[in-house]
KEPAVEX-499660 format. One record per residue (C-alpha): x, y, z; residue number from 1. Coordinates in pm, whole numbers, padded with zeros to 5 digits. Layout:
      x      y      z drenpa
      X      Y      Z    NUM
...
END
This chain:
      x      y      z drenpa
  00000  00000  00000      1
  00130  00307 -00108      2
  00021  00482  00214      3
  00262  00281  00371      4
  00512  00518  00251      5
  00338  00832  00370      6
  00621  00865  00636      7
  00920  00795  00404      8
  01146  01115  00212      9
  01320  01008 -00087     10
  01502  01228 -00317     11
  01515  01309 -00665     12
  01739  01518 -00854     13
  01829  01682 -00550     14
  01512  01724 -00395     15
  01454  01566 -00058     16
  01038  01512 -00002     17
  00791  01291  00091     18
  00838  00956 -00152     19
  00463  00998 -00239     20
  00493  01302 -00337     21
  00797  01282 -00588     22
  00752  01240 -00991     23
  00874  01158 -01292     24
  00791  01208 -01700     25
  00653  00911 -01834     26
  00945  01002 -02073     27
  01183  00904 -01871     28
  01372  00634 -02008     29
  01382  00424 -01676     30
  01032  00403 -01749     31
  01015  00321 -02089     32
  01305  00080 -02171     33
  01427 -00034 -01810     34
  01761  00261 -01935     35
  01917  00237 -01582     36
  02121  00073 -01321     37
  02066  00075 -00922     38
  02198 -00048 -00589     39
  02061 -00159 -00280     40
  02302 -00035  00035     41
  02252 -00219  00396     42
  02266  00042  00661     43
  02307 -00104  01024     44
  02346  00099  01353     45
  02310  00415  01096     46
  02624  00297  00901     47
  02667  00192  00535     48
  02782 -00159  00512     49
  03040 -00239  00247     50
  02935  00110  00084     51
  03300  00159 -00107     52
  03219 -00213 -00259     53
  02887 -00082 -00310     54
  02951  00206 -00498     55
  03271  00052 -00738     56
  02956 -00165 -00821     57
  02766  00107 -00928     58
  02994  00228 -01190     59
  03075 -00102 -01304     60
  02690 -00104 -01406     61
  02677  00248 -01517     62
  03008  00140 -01754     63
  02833 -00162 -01912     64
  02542  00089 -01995     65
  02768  00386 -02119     66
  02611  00620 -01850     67
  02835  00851 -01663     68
  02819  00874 -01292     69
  02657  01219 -01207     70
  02805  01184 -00846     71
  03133  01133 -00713     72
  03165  00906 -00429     73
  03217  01192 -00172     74
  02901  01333 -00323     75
  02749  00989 -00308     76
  02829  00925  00041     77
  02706  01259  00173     78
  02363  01175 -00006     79
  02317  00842  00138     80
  02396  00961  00483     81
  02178  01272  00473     82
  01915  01020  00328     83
  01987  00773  00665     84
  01947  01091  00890     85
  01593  01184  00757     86
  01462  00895  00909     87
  01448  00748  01258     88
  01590  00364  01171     89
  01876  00190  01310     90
  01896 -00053  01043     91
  01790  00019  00694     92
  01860 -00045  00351     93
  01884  00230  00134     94
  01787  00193 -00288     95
  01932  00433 -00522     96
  01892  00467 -00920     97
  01999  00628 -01173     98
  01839  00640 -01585     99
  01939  00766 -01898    100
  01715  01099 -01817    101
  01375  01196 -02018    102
  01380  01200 -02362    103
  01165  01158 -02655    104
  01143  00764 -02735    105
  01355  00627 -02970    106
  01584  00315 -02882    107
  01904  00508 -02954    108
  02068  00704 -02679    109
  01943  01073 -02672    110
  02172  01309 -02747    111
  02138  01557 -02487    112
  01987  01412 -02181    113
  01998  01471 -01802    114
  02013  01174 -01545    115
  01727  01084 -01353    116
  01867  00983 -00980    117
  01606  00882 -00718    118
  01716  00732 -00391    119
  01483  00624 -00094    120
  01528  00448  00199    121
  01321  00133  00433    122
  01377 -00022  00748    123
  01548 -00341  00750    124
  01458 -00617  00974    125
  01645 -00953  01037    126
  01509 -01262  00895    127
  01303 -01449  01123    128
  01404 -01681  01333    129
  01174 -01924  01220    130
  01345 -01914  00884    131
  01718 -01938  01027    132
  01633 -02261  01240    133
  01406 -02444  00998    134
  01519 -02253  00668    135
  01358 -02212  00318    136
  01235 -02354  00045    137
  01350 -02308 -00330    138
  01315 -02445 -00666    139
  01496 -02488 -00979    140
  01429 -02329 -01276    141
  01607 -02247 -01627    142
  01769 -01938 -01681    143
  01630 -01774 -01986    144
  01807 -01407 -01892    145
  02035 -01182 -02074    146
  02400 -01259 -02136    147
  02472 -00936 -01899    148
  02366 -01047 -01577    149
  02666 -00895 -01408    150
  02551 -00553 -01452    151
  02276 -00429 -01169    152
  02048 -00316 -01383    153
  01663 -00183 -01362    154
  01551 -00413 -01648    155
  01425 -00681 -01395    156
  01111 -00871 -01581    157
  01331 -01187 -01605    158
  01380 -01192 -01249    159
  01037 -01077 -01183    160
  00888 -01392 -01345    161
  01111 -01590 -01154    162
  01073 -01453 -00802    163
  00708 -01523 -00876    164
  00748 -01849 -01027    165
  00882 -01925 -00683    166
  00625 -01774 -00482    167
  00354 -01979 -00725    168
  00553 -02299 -00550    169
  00543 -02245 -00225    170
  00917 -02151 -00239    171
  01129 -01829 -00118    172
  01341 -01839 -00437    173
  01451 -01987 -00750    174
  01788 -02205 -00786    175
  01877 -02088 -01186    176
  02046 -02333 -01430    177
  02231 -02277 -01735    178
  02344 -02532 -01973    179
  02352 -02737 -01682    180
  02513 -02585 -01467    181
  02420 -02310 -01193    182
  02413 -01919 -01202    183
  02229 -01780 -00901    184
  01910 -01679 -00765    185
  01597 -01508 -00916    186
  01687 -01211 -00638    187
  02022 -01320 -00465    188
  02378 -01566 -00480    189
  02372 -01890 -00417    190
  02622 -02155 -00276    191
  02655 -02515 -00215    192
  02842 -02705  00038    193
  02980 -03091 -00039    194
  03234 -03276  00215    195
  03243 -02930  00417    196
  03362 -02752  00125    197
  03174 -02421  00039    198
  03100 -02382 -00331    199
  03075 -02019 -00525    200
  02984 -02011 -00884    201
  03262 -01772 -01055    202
  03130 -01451 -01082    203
  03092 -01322 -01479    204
  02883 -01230 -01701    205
  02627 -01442 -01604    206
  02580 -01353 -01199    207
  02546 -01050 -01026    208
  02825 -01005 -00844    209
  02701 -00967 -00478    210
  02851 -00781 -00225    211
  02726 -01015  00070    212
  02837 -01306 -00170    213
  03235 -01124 -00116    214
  03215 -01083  00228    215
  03103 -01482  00314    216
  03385 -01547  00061    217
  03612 -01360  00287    218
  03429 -01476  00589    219
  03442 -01823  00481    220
  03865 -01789  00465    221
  03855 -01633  00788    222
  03686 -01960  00946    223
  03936 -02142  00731    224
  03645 -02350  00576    225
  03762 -02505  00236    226
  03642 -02264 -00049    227
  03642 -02378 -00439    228
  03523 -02127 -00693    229
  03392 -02326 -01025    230
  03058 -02364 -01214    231
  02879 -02585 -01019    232
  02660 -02887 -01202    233
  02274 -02900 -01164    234
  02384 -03286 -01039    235
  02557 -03069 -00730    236
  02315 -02864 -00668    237
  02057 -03137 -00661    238
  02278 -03334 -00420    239
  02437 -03087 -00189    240
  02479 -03153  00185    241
  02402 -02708  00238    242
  02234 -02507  00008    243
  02320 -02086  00142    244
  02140 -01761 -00032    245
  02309 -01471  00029    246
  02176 -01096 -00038    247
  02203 -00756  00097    248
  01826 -00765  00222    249
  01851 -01158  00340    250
  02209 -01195  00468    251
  02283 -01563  00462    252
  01976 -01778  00456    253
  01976 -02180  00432    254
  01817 -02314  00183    255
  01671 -02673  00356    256
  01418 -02778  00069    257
  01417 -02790 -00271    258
  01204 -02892 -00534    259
  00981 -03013 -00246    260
  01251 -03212 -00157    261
  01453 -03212  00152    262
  01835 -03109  00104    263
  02097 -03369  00297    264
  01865 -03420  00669    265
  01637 -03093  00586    266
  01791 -02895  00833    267
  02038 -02610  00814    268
  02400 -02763  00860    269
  02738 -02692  01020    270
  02874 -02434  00733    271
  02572 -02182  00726    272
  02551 -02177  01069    273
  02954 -02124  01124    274
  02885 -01857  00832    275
  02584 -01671  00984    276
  02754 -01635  01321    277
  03086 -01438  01155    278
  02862 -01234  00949    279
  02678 -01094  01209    280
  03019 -01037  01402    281
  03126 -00861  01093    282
  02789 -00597  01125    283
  02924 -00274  01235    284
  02740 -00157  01601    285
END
């Protein structure tokens, strides 16, 4: 319900107001072809998680589109903090994006166009503990995206159908396979665990390449748990001892069913909770 938001100030092109009350042209090429790129920053006890990782991200998807950045990331950081200020949350998770501007419509780039940036802001809330002890379910599915998944962009139908594909079974998300082998998660990374080793897909062109999914990566080395980064077989997936789903929103989650199938015992094992314990001594307080 949008009166949920009632409370909430976003910004847009450097206005601060109610998010209600903020517009755009139906021009705007966000609007019309899905032109832009965003980012989704975790903010907990008022502090940006991660936010330098967050924001080399940012241009990496602004390069892949050929938009400039129309911040630097002093200006950036001042905006997102102003942005945590206006509102009375410990933890949040602050969205951002950026389009190609308002122009007349016509697939090429406009000539002379000025960026659209809109930024808002919600509480975040820890999964619940329901979910950690028992964990979720998911489901496989194949992955029909484009061949430019690394880039963070706003053209999100693909993932759309899938999230909802997942919510159709029952599940929390979808498991996506490629020519057999694994990519990620309609809406997050995912990784397996075999023997006790942890197992991350590579991250190119085909995965968005998560911020949370880098610091269990480095978490994981920390706890000296084995790591091996490779494409990972649907046969893997299907038979893996953990299944983890990592996100900025989520953290880590474990994935105990899938397919309506239990995965190993059906219970969330030894690595994710090892994993979940160092990530939330990782949190800044």
């Amino acid at each position: 319900m949008l009166s949920e938001l009632s409370g909430f100030t976003g910004y847009l092109n450097g206005e601060y107001a109610p998010v209600n009350d903020l517009k755009i042209s139906v021009l705007d090429r966000g609007f019309i072809f899905g032109d832009g790129v965003y980012e989704v920053i975790p903010i907990y006890s008022r502090k940006p998680f991660h936010l330098e990782n967050h924001l080399i991200r940012l241009q990496n998807s602004l390069d892949g589109i050929r938009l400039s950045n129309p911040h630097t990331n002093s200006e950036w950081r001042d905006l997102i903090q102003k942005m945590i200020n206006l509102h009375p949350w410990e933890d949040q998770y602050v969205y951002l994006q950026i389009t190609r501007g308002v122009a007349r419509r016509d697939h090429g780039f406009p000539k002379e166009t000025t960026h659209t940036v809109f930024m808002m802001t919600n509480p975040w809330t820890a999964p619940a503990a329901e979910l950690l002890t028992n964990g979720v379910a998911a489901v496989t599915a194949e992955d029909q995206r484009w061949l430019r998944c690394h880039l963070k962009t706003t053209a999100l139908l693909a993932n759309v159908l899938m999230r909802q594909y997942a919510i159709d079974h029952g599940a929390v998300e979808v498991i996506l396979l490629r020519d057999g082998f694994m990519t990620e998660g309609s809406a997050s990374n995912i990784l397996g665990v075999k023997n006790g080793v942890l197992l991350a897909p590579p991250k190119d062109n085909l995965i968005l390449p998560g911020i949370t999914y880098d610091v269990i990566l480095k978490l994981a080395e920390e706890e000296h748990i084995p790591l091996e980064i490779r494409n990972i077989s649907e046969n893997e997936v299907l038979n893996a001892d953990e299944l983890l789903l990592t996100s900025s929103t989520k953290e880590i989650m474990p994935i105990t069913r899938l397919n309506d199938k239990p995965v190993a015992n059906g219970k969330p094992g030894p690595i994710f909770h090892q994993l979940y314990k160092a990530y939330q001594l990782a949190k800044p307080y």
